[in-house]
BAFI-3210 file (N, C-alpha, C; in Angstrom, 3 decimals, decimal comma, padded with zeros to 6 digits):
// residues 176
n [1|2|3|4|5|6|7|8|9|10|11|12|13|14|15|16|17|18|19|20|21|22|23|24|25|26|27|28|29|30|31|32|33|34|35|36|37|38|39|40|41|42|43|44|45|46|47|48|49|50|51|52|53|54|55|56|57|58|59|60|61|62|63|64|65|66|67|68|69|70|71|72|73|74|75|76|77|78|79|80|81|82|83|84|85|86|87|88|89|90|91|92|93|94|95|96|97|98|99|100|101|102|103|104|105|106|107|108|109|110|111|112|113|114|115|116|117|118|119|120|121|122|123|124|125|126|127|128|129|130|131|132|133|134|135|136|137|138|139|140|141|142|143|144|145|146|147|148|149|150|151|152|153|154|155|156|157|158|159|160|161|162|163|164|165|166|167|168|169|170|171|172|173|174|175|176]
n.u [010,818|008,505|009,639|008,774|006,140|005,210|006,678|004,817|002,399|002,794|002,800|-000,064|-001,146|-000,379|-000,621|-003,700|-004,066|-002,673|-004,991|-007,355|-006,483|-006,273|-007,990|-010,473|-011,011|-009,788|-011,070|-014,184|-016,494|-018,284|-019,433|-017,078|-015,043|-015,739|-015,295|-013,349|-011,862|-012,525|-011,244|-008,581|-007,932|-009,601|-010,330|-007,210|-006,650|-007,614|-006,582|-003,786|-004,088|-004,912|-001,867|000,139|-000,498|000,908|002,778|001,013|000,235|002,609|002,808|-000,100|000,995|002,987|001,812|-000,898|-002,196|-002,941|-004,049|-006,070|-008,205|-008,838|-009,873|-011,733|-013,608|-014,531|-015,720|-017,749|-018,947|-019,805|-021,486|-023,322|-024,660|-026,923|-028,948|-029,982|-031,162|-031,265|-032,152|-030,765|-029,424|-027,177|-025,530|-024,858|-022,950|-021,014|-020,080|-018,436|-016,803|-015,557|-014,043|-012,373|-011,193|-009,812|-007,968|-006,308|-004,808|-003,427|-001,814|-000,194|000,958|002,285|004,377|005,150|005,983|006,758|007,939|006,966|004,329|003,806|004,815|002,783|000,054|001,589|001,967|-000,530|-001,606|-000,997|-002,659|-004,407|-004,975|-004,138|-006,854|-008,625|-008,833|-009,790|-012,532|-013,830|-013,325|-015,290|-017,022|-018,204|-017,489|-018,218|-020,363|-021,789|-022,843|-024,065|-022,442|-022,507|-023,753|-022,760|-019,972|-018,892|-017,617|-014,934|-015,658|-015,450|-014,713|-016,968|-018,413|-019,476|-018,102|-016,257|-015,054|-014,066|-012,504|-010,045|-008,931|-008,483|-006,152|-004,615|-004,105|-002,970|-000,426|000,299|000,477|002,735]
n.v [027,410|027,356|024,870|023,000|023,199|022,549|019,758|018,628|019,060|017,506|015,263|014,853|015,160|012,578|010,621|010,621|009,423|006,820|006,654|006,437|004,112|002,021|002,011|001,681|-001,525|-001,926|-000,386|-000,338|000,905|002,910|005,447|006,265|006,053|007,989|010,590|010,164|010,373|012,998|014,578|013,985|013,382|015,091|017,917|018,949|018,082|020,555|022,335|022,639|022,886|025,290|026,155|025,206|026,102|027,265|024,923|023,059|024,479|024,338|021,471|021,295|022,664|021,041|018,644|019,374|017,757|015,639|016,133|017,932|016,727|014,957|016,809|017,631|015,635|015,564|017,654|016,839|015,248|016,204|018,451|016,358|016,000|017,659|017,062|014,505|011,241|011,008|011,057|012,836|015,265|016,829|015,666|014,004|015,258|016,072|013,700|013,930|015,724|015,118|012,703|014,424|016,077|013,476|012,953|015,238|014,447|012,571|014,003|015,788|014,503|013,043|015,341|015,792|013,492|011,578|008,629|008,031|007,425|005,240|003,342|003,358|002,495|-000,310|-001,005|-001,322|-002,766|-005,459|-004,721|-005,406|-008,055|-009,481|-008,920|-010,797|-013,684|-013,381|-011,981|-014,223|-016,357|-014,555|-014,123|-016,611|-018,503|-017,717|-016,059|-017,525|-018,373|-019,895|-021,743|-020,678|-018,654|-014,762|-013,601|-011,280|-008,533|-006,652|-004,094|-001,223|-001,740|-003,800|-001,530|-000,298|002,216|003,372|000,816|-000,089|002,148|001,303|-001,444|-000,509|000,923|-000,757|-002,592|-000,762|-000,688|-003,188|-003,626|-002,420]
n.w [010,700|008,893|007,511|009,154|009,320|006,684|006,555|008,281|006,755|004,710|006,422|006,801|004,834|003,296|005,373|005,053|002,473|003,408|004,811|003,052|001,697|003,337|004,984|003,288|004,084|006,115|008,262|010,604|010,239|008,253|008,763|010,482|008,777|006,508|007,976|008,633|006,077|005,151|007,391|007,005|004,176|002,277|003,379|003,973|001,128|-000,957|001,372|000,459|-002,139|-002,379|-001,194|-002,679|-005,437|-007,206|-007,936|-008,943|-011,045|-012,956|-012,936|-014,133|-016,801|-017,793|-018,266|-020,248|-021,994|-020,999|-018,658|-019,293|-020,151|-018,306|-016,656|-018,618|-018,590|-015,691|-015,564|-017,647|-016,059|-013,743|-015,287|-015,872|-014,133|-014,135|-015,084|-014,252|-013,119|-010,788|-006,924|-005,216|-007,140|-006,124|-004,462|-006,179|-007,578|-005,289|-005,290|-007,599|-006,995|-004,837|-006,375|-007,956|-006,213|-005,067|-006,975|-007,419|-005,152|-005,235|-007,562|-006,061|-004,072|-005,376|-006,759|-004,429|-002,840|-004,604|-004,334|-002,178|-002,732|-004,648|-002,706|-001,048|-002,744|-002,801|-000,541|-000,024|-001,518|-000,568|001,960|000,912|-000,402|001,959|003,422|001,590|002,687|005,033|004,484|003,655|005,036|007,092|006,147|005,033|007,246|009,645|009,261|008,434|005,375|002,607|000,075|-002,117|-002,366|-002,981|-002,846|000,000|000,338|002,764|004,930|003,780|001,185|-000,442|-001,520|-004,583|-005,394|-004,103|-003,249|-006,126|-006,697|-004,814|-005,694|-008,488|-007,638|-007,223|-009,130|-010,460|-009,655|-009,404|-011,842|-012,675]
ca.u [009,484|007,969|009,903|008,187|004,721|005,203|006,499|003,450|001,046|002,832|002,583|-001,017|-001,573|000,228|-001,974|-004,783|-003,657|-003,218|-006,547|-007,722|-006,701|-006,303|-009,481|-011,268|-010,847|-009,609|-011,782|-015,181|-017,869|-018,460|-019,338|-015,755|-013,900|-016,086|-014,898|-011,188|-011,567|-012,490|-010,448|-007,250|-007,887|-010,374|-009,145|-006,178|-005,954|-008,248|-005,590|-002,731|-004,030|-004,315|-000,653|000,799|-000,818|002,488|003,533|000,058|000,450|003,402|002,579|-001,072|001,678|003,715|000,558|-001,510|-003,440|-004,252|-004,951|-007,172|-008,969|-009,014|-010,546|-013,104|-013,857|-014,978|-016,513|-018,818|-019,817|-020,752|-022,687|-024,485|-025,688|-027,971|-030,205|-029,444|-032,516|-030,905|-033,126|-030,383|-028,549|-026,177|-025,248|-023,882|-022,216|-020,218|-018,937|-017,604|-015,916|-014,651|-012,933|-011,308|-009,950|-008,610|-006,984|-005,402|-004,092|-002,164|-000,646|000,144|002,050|003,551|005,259|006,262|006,605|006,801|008,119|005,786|002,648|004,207|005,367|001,837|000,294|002,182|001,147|-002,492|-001,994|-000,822|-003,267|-005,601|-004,233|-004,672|-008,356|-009,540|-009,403|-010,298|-013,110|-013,630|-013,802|-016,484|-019,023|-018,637|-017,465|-018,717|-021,715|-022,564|-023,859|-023,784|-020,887|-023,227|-023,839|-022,203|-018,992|-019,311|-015,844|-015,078|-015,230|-016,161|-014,628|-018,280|-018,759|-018,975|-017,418|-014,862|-013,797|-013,302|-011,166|-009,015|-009,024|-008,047|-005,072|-004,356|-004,146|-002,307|000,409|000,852|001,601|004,176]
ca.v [026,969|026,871|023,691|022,049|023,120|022,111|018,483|018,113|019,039|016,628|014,263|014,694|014,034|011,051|009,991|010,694|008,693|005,649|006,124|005,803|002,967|001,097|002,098|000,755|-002,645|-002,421|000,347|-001,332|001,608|003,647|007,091|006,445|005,954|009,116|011,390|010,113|010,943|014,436|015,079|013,658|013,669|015,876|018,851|018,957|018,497|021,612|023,403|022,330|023,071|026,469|026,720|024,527|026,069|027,432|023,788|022,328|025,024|023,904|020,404|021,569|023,232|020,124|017,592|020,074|016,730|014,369|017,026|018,634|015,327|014,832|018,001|017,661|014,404|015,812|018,636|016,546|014,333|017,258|018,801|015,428|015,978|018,830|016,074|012,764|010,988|010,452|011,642|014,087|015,595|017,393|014,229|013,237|016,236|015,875|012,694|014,622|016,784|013,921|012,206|015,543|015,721|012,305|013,173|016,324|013,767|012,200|014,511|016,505|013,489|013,135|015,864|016,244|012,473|010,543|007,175|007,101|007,245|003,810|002,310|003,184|001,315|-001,708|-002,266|-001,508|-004,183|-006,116|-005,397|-005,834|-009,668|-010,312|-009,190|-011,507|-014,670|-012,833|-011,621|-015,668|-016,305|-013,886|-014,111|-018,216|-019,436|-016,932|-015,130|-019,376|-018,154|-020,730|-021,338|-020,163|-016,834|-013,940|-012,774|-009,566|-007,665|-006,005|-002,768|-000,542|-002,544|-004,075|-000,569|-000,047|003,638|002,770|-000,567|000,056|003,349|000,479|-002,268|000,149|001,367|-001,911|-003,314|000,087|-001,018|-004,438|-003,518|-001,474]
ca.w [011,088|007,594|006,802|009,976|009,046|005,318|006,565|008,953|005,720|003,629|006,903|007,247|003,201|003,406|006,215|004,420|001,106|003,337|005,560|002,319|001,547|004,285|005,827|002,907|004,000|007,617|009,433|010,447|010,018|006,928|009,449|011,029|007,401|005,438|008,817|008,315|004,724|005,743|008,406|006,903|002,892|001,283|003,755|003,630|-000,553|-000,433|001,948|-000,778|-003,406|-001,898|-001,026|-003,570|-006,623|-008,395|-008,546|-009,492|-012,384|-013,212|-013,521|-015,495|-017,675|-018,149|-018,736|-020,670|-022,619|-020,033|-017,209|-020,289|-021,132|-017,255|-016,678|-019,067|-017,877|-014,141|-016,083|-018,156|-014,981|-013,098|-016,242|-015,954|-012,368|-014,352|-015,932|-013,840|-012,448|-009,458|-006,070|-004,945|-007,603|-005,171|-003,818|-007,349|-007,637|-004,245|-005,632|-008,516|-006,547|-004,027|-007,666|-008,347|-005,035|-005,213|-008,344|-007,131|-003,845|-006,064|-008,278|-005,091|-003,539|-006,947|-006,537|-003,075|-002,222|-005,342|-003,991|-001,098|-003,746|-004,669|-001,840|-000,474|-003,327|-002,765|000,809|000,196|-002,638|000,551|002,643|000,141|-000,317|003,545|003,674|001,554|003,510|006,076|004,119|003,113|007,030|008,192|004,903|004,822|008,120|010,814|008,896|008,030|003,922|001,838|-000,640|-003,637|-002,090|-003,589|-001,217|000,570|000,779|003,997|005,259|002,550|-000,300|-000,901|-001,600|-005,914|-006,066|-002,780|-003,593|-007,385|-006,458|-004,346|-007,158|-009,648|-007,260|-006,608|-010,299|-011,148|-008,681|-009,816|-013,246|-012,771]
c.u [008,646|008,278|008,884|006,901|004,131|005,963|005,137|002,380|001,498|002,839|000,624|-001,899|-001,199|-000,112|-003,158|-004,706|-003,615|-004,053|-007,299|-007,451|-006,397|-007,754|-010,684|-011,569|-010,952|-010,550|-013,666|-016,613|-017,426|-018,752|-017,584|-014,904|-014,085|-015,668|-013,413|-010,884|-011,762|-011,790|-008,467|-007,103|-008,616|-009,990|-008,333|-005,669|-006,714|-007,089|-004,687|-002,713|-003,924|-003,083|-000,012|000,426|000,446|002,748|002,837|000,052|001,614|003,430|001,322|000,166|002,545|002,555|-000,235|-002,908|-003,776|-004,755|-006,252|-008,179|-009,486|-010,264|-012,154|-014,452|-014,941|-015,940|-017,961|-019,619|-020,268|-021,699|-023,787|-025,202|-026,891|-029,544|-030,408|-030,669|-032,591|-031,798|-032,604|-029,098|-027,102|-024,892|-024,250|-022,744|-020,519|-019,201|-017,721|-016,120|-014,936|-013,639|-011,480|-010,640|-009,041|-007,606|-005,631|-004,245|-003,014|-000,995|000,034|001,614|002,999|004,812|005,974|006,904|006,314|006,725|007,425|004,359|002,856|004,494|003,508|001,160|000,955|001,829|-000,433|-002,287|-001,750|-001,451|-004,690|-005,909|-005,002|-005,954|-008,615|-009,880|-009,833|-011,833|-013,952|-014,206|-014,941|-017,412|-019,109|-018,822|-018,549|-019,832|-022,482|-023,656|-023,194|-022,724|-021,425|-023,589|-022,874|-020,871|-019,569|-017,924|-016,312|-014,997|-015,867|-015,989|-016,041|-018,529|-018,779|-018,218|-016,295|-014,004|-013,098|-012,532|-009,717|-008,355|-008,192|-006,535|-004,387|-003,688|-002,486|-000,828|001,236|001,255|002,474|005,354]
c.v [026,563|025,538|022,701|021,927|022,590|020,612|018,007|018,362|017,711|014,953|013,743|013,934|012,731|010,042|009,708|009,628|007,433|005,386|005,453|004,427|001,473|000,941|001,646|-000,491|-003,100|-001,656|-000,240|-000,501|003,040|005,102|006,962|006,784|007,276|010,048|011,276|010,551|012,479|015,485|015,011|013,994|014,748|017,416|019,237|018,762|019,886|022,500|023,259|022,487|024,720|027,326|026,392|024,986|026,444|025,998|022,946|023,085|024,593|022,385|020,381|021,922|021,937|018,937|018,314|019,365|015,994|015,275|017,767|017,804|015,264|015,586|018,291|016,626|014,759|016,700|017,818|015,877|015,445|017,879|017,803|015,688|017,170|017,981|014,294|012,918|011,033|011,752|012,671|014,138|016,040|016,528|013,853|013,702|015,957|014,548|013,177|015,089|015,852|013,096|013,029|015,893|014,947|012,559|013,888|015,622|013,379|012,832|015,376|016,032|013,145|014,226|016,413|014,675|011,293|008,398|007,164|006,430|005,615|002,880|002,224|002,075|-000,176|-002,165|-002,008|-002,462|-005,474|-006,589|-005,681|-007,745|-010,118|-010,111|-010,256|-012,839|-014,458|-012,419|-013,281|-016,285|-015,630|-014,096|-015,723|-019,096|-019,078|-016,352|-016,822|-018,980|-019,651|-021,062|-020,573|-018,716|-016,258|-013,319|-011,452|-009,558|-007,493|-005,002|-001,885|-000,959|-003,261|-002,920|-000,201|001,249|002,980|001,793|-000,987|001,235|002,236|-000,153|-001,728|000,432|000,193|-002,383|-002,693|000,098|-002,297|-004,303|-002,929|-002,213]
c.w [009,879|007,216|008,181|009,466|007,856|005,592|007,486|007,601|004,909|004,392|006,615|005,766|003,416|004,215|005,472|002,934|002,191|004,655|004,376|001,804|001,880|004,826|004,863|003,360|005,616|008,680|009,085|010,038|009,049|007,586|009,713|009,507|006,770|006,955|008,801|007,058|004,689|006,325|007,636|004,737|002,447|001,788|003,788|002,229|-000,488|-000,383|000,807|-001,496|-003,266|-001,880|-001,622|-005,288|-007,815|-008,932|-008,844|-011,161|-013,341|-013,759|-014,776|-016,994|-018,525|-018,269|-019,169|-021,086|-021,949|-019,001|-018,212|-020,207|-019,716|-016,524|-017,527|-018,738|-016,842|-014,546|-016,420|-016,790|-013,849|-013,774|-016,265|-015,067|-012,682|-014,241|-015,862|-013,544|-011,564|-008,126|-005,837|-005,730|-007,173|-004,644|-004,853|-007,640|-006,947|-004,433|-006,265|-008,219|-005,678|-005,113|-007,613|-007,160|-004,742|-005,734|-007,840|-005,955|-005,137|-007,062|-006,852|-004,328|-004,888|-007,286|-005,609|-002,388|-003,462|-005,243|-003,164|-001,612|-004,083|-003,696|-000,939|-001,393|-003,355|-001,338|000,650|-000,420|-001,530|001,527|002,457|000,483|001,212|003,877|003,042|002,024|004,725|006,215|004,112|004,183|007,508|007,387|005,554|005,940|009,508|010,720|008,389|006,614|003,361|000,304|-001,759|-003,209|-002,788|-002,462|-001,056|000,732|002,223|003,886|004,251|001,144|-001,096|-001,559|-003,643|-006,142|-005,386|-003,156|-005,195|-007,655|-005,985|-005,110|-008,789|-009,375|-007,346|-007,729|-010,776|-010,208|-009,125|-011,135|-013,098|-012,913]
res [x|x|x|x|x|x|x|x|x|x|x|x|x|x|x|x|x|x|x|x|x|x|x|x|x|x|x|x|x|x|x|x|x|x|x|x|x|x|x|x|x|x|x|x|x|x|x|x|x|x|x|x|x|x|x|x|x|x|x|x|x|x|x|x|x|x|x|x|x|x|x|x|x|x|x|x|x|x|x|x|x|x|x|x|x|x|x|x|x|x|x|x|x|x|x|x|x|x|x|x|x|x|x|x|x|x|x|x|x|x|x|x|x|x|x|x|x|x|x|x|x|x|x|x|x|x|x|x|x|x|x|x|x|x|x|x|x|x|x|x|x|x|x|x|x|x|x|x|x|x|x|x|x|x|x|x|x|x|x|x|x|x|x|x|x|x|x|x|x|x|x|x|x|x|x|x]
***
């Protein structure tokens, strides 16, 4: 029974890795997408990290300098949220913490499903590709802006944290 319940967690991550980043692009409302990111990602790394920590130690142990550097990284940008200007510090915070969750998604799937972390990557880079004339279509043809307007992505990709989390995956995909 353990092996069932430990492939449904590593189903439900693996969901969650590509709500993310599919649902950037393809799901149409920003409540629906941050409730799938909830439900399917940020929960569930959480639970995992929980039950998986031997083999998150294990990897800290074996990346000592970039998980260090990493680490300090998330550190300092939460120490910032002391003395930001921003209206609700808390708020900034919660990002923080939403990064370092990401993070942990990935090393997580790194070590229980290596090749899917890639193969996911390669169709978001996919269905990255097919939004944008799609994207091209609803700003220019259907929303009738003028060609000198600025595009609007879709979905949450307009988004500067969201769609440069995608972008970044995206890039970090194609080089490979």
């Amino acid at each position: 029974m353990v092996g069932v319940r430990s492939a449904w967690a590593v189903g439900v991550l693996c969901m969650g890795y590509l709500w993310f980043l599919f649902g950037i692009v393809w799901v149409p409302s920003n409540k629906l997408y941050q409730q799938g990111l909830v439900l399917l990602l940020w929960l569930p790394v959480l639970i995992a990290v929980l039950v998986l920590h031997k083999r998150l130690l294990q990897a800290w142990r074996s990346n000592k300098v970039f998980l260090g550097l990493l680490l300090m990284l998330l550190g300092w940008a939460a120490l910032s949220t002391v003395w930001t200007a921003a209206e609700e510090p808390l708020k900034e915070l919660k990002r923080v913490l939403y990064v370092g969750l990401f993070l942990l998604l990935f090393q997580i799937l790194a070590e229980l499903r290596s090749a899917f972390v890639w193969k996911g990557l390669g169709l978001a880079f996919v269905a990255l590709a097919l939004s944008c004339p799609v994207s091209f279509y609803l700003f220019y043809v259907q929303g009738t802006h003028p060609l000198s307007a600025r595009l609007d992505g879709m979905g949450q990709a307009g988004h500067p944290i969201l769609g440069a989390y995608v972008m970044a995956l995206a890039v970090m995909w194609g080089l490979q």
